[in-house]
N, C-alpha and C positions, 0 to 999 in steps of 0.2 A: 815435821813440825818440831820446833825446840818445845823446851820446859816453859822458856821464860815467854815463848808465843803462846803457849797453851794458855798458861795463866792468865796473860791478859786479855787471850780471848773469852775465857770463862767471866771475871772480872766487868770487862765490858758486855757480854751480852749472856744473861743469866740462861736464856734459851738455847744458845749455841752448848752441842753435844760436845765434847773433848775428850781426850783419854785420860781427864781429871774428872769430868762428869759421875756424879754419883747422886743415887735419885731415894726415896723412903722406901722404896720397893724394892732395895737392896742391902741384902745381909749376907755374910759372909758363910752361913749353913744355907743358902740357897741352892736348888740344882738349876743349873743354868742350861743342863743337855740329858735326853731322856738316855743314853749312854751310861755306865756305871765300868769303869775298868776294873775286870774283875780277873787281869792276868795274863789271859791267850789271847783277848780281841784289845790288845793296845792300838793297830793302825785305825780301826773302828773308831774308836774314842777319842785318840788324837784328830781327828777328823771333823768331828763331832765337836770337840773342846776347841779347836781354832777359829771354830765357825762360829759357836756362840760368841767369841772372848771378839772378834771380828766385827760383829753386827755390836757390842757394847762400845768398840775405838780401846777394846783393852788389850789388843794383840802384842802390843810393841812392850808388854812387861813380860815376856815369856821372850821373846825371841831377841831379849838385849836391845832392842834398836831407844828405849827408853829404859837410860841408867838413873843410877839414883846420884842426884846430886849430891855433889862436891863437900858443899858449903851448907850450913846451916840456914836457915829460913822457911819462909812461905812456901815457895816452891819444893822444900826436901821435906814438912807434914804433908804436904799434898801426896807427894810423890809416897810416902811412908801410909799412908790409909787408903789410899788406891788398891799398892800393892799388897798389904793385908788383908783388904775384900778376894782380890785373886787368889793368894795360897788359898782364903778359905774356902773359895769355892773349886780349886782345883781337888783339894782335899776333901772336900764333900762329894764329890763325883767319882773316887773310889771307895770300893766295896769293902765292909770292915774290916775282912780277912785280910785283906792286900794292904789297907791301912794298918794294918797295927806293924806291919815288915815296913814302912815306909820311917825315915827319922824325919822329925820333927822339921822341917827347912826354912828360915822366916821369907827366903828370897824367892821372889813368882820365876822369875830366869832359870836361878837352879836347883829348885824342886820339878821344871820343865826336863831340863839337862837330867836329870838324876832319874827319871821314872822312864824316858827315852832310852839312856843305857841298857835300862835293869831289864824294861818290857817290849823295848823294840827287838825283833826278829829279822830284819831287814837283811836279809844275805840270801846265798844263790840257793840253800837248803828250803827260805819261804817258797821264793820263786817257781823253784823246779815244782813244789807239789802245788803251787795256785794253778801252775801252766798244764800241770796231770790233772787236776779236777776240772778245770775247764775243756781239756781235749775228753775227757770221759763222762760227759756231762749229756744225760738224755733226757728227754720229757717224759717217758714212761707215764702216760696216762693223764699227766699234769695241766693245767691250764695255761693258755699261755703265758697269761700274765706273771703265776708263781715262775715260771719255767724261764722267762727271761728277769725276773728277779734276781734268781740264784747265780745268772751268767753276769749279770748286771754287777752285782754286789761281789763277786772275783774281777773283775774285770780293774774297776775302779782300786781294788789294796794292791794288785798284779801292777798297774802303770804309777802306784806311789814309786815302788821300787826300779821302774823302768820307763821314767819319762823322758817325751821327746825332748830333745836340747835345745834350748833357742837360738836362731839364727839370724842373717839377714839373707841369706844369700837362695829362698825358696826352697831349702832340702827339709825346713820343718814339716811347710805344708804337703811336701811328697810324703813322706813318715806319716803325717796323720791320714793320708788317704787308704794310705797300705794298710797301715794300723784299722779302722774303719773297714776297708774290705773284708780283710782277718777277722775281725768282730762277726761281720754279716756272714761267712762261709762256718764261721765256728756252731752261729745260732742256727742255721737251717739244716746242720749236720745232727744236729740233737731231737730236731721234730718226727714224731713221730712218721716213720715214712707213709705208714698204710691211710696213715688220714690226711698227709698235706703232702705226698707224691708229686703232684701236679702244681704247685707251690716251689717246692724244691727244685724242680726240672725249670720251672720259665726262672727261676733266680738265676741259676747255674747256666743258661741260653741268653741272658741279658747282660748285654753291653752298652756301656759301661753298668759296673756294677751299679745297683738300685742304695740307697742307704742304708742304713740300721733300721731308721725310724720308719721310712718306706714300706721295708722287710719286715717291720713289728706290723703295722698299723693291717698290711696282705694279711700277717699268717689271722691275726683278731677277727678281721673280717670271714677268711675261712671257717674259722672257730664256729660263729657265729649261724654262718650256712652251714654248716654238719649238725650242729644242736637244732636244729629249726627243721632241718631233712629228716632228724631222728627220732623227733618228737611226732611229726606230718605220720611218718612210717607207725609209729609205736598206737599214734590213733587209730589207725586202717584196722593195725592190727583189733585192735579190742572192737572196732566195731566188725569186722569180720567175724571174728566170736561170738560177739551178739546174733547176729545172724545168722549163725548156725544153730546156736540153740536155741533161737526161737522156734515156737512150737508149730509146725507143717501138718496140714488138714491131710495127712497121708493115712493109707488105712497097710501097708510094707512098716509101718514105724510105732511099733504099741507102746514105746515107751513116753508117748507122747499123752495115751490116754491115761497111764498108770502114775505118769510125775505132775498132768496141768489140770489146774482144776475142771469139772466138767463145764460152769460156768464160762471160761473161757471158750472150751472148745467148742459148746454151741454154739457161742454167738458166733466165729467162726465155720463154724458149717453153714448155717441160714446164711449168709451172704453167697454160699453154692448155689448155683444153679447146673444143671443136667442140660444138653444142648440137645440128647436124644433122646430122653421123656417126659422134660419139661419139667420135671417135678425139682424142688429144688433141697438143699441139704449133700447134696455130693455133686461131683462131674461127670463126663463122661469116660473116664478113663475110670471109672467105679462104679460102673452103672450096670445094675446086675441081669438087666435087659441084654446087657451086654456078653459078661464075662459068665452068667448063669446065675441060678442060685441054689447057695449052698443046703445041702440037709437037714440043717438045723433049721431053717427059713419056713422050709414045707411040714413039717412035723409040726412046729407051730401056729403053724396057718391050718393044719389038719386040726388042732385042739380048739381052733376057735371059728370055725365052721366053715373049712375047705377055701377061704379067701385066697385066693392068689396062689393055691396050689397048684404044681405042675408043669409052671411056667418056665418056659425055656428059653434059651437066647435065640435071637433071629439070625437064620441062616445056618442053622446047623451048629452053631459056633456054642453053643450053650456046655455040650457034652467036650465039646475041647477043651472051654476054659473055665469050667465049672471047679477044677479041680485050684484055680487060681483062688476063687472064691473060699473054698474049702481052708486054705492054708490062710490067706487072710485071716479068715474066723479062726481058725487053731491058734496062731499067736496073738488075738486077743484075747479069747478065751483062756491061753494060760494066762496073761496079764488078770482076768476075772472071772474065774472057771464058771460062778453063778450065774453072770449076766452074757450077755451079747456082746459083739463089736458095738453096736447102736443100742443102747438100751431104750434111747427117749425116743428114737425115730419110731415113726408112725408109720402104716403101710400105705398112705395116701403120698410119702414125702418119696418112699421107693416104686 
């Protein structure tokens, strides 16, 4: 578009945008890109500063394709306050440090020209090390997301200095598909193997190769299922735990009686019943009808007048496994050398 179309389009329709356009929401100390050149990341910021100066219609005062006019008039103030808002916003979007090395330039073109020189890097020295960081490039732990960012944002400065050439003749879009698969073997080479193995094998067994975006969208979803398996797992666990330590009506386990209160533990017993004395507060697998009973049992029973002394288990078996009993009561009693296994049971419950 000429100067002198601009103007009359402007002119003519106060709504139509142009690369004359200038609105109250602009000042030449404005930051126009959350970018700041502060030196080493010039391809960043050039990148950044095109795209804002692009979306304004102010591109073509950096890149010469709008000069300044000739001749004096409407058309060369225009042109003259346009490109004043530009330096200043170019110049506001470097960092003071880098500004104050910068000479003053009044022209948007070549204070463009002049910071390109000084800051661009663009030769085989960038290349070689963007092309090593991305072949050395792993997830180590990272989420996907970070992990193809960091591939993402080399990938994009790497093809500034090695873009495909345009053509007619279809050998672009060959380049961009090889370019593209390159991308997809670069990223699944970085995943971690032990957790997206199975990922990496059906990409590497798929023909033709899947996309980029494909290849992102799988590895997310796997993410996704290992965090949901690990979390399933991590609950098991703790309720496994629980359940171990919760407290077992066992009379093998004293440390049940010495850590929970006895309030628990009876109401726990009374839900016991005996299958072979009926009586209830223990089972049978503790029934001393059964396994005998111990000497402290009868001594006691002797003190309060012979009740239930003497009693032995049926079938013989009292003198066999009396001594089970015996050991029972020993490590509750160390647990409470004063009292019993059962302090509260009554001799109607045994």
């Amino acid at each position: 578009m000429s100067i002198e179309a601009s103007v009359t389009e402007r002119a003519g329709d106060s709504t139509t945008v142009t690369p004359y356009s200038l609105f109250s929401s602009d000042n030449p100390g404005a930051m126009i890109t959350s970018v700041m050149l502060t030196g080493e990341n010039y391809n960043e910021w050039s990148l950044e500063m095109l795209n804002a100066l692009s979306a304004k219609k102010k591109k073509g005062f950096i890149d010469g394709s709008i000069a300044k006019p000739s001749t004096a008039g409407a058309d060369l103030e225009s042109w003259i306050s346009v490109n004043s808002m530009v330096v200043g916003w170019l110049r506001t979007s470097i960092t003071p440090r880098v500004r104050s090395t910068v000479s003053f330039i009044d022209n948007a073109h070549d204070l463009w020209e002049n910071l390109k020189k000084r800051f661009s890097v663009g030769n085989k020295v960038r290349v070689h090390h963007l092309r090593t960081q991305i072949a050395a490039s792993r997830q180590d732990g990272q989420s996907v997301i970070d992990y193809y960012g960091r591939l993402a944002k080399m990938w994009d400065e790497l093809y500034i200095y090695k873009p495909i050439p345009p053509c007619s003749c279809g050998a672009a879009e060959t380049m961009s598909k090889d370019r593209e698969e390159e991308k997809v073997h670069q990223f699944i080479m970085g995943l971690d193997e032990s957790r997206y193995s199975n990922l990496i094998n059906s990409v590497i067994d798929t023909d033709p190769c899947p996309s980029l975006e494909q290849v992102y969208a799988r590895a997310i979803r796997e993410e996704q299922r290992l965090s949901q398996t690990r979390d399933h797992h991590q609950q098991d666990a703790v309720g496994f735990v629980t359940r171990r330590d919760s407290p077992q009506l066992t009379m093998n386990e004293p440390r049940e009686f010495a850590g929970d209160s006895s309030t628990q533990v009876l109401r726990q017993r009374d839900r016991l019943l005996c299958s072979h004395c009926g009586r209830s507060g223990h089972d049978k697998n503790f029934c001393w009808q059964i396994t005998g009973y111990p000497d402290w049992w009868k001594e006691r029973n002797a003190r309060s007048g012979g009740r239930g002394a003497g009693r032995g288990g049926r079938g013989g078996r009292g003198g066999v496994v009396a001594d089970r009993g015996r050991a029972v009561v020993n490590i509750a009693n160390a647990t409470s050398p004063n009292a019993s296994v059962f302090p509260e049971l009554t001799p109607e419950q045994w």
